[in-house]
C-alpha positions in Angstrom: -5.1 16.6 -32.9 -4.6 19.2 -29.9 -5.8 18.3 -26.9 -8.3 20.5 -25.1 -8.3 21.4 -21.1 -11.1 20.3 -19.0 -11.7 22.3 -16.1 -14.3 20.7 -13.7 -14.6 23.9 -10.8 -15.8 22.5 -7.0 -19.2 23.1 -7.9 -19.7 20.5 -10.7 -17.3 18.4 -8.9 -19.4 18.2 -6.3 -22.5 17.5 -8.6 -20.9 14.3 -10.4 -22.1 10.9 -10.4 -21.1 9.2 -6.9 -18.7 6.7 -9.1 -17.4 8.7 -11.7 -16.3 11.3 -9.0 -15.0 8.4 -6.9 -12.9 7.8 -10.5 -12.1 10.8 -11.4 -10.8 12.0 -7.9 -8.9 8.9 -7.3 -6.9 9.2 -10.4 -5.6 12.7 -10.0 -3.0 11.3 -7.5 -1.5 9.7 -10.3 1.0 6.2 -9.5 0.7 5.3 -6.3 2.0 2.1 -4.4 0.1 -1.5 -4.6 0.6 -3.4 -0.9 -1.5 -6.3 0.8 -2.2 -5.9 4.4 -1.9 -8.8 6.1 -4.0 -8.9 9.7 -5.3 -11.7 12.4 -8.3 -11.6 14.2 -8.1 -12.2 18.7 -10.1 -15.4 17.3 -7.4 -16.2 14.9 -9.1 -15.6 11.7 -6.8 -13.7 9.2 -7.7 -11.1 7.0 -6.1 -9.8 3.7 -6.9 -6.5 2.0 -5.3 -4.2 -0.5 -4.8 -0.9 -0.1 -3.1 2.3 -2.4 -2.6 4.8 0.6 0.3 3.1 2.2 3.0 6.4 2.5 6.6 7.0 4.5 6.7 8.8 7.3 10.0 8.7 8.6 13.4 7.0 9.0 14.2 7.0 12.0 12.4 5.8 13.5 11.1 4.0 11.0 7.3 4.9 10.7 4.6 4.2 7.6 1.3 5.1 7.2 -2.0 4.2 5.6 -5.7 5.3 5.1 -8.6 3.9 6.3 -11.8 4.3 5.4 -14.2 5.6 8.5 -14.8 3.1 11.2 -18.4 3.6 10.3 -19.4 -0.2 9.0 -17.2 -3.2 9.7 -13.6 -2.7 8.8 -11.8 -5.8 10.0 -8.1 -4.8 8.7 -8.3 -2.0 10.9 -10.1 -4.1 14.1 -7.7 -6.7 13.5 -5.0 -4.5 13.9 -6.8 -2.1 17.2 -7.2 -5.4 19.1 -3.4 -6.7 18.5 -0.9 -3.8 17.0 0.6 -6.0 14.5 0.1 -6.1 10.8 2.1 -6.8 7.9 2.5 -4.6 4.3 3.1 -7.0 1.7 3.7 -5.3 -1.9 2.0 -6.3 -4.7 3.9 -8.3 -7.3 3.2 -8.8 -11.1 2.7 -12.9 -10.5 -0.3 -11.7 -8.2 -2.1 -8.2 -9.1 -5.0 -9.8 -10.0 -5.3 -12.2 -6.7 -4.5 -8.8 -4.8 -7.5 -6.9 -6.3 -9.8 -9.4 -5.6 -9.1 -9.0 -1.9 -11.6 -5.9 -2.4 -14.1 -8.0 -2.2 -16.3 -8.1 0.9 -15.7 -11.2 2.0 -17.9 -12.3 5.5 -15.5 -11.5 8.5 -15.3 -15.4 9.2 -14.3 -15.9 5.4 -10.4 -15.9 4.5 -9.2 -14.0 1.7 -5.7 -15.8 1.9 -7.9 -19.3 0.7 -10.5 -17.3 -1.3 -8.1 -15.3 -4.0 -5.9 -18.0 -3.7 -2.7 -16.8 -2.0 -0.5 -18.2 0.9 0.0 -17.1 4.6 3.6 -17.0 5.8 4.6 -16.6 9.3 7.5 -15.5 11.0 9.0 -15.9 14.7 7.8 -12.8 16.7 5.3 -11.6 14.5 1.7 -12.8 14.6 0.0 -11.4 11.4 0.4 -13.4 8.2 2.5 -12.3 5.2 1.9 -13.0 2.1 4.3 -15.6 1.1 4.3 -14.9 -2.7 5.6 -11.4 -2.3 8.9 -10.9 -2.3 8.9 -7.3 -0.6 7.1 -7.1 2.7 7.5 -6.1 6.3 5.7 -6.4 9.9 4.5 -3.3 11.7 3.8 -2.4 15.3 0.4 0.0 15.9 1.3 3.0 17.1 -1.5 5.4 16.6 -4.4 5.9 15.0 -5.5 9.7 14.1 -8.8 11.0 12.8 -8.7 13.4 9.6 -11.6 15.8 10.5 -12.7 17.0 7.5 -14.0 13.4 6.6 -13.3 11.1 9.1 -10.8 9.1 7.5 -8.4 7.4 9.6 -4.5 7.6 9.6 -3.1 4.2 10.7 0.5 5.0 11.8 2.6 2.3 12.6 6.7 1.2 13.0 8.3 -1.0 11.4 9.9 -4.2 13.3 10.6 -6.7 10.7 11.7 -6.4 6.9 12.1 -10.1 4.5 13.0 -9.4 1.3 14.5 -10.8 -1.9 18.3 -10.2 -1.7 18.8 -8.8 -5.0 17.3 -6.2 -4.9 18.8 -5.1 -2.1 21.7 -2.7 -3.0 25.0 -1.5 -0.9 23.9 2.0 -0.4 20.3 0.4 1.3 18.4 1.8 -1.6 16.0 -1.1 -2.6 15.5 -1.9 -6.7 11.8 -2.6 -6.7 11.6 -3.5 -10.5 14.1 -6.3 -10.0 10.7 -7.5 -8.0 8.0 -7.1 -10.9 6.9 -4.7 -8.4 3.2 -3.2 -9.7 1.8 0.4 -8.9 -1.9 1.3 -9.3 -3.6 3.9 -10.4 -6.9 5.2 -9.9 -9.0 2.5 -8.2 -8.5 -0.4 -10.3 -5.9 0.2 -13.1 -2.5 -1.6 -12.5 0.8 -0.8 -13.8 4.3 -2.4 -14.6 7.0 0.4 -14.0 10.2 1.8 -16.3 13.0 3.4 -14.6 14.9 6.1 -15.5 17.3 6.6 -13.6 18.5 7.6 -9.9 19.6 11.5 -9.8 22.2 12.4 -7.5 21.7 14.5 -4.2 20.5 18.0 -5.2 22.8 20.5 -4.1 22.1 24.8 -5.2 25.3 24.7 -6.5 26.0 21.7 -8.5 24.5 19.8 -11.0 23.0 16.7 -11.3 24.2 13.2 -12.3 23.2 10.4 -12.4 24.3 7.6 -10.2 25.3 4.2 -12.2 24.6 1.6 -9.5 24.8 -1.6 -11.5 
């Protein structure tokens, strides 16, 4: 059978079916990364939600970034985290994918997704959002800006990073961290989750030289 190429031009893109264009477009991104964001309320009421946008933005110093949906309707992850500056990313595991997608639920402000999906606050000295105790990748972040995307008034929630727990072994001596040895999950589109296969890790590519790869265990 030979496959046949689809080509959808702005025009009927524009024209689909609010849902299956929410589908299609989503998906085109391909893998991306699965995280729970972890957030309290002035009140004290916590908040959980997943999101797929989380992204690197630098080193040093060490910054990250997410997505957010306009500020249009109630968005508590991203109130939680105006009125404080401190959230946690907690990645999604294989032992909980399911317990993480349910957190896109829209749950009442004054209901807690931590006790609703069925998952367990952790807290650590200095840092006053919850993490997500069964994951075993997951760090605390400090606001630092929000930015408005004009074209559709998305929001870019930039923050720093000012506390890392993770499992030890995956931690290797160059820094590098081996997310598999976490049953670390990836999702793509909005609701399809994935277990991942490495294939390697490729040397630094220089003009001249070729690649190898680079046996770390």
């Amino acid at each position: 059978m030979v496959n046949q190429t689809i080509h959808i031009d702005q025009n009927q893109l524009s024209s689909l079916e609010h849902r299956y264009r929410a589908h299609l477009v989503n998906s085109l991104s391909g893998f991306k990364s699965a995280n729970l964001i972890g957030s309290v309320s002035e009140l004290g009421q916590t908040n959980l939600a997943i999101v797929s946008s989380v992204i690197h933005l630098g080193a040093d110093p060490a910054l990250v970034g997410f997505i957010s949906r306009p500020h249009s309707v109630a968005r508590d992850t991203l109130s939680n985290i105006i009125a404080t500056s401190c959230y946690t990313i907690n990645q999604v595991n294989s032992d909980i994918w399911q317990q993480a997608h349910q957190t896109s639920a829209r749950y009442e402000t004054d209901q807690c997704e931590f006790d609703a999906v069925g998952l367990t606050p952790a807290y650590h000295e200095g840092v006053l959002a919850p993490f997500v105790a069964q994951s075993r990748l997951k760090y605390a972040v400090k606001l630092e800006s929000v930015e408005t995307i004009a074209l559709n008034q998305t929001l870019l929630v930039i923050g720093s990073i000012t506390d890392i727990l993770l499992d030890d072994m995956a931690l290797k001596s160059d820094g590098s961290v081996d997310i598999e040895r976490l049953n670390s999950v990836c999702v793509s589109g909005l609701d399809s989750y994935h277990r991942t296969e490495r294939l390697g890790r490729l040397s630094y590519a220089k003009p001249d030289k070729p690649l190898t790869l680079i046996d770390d265990y």
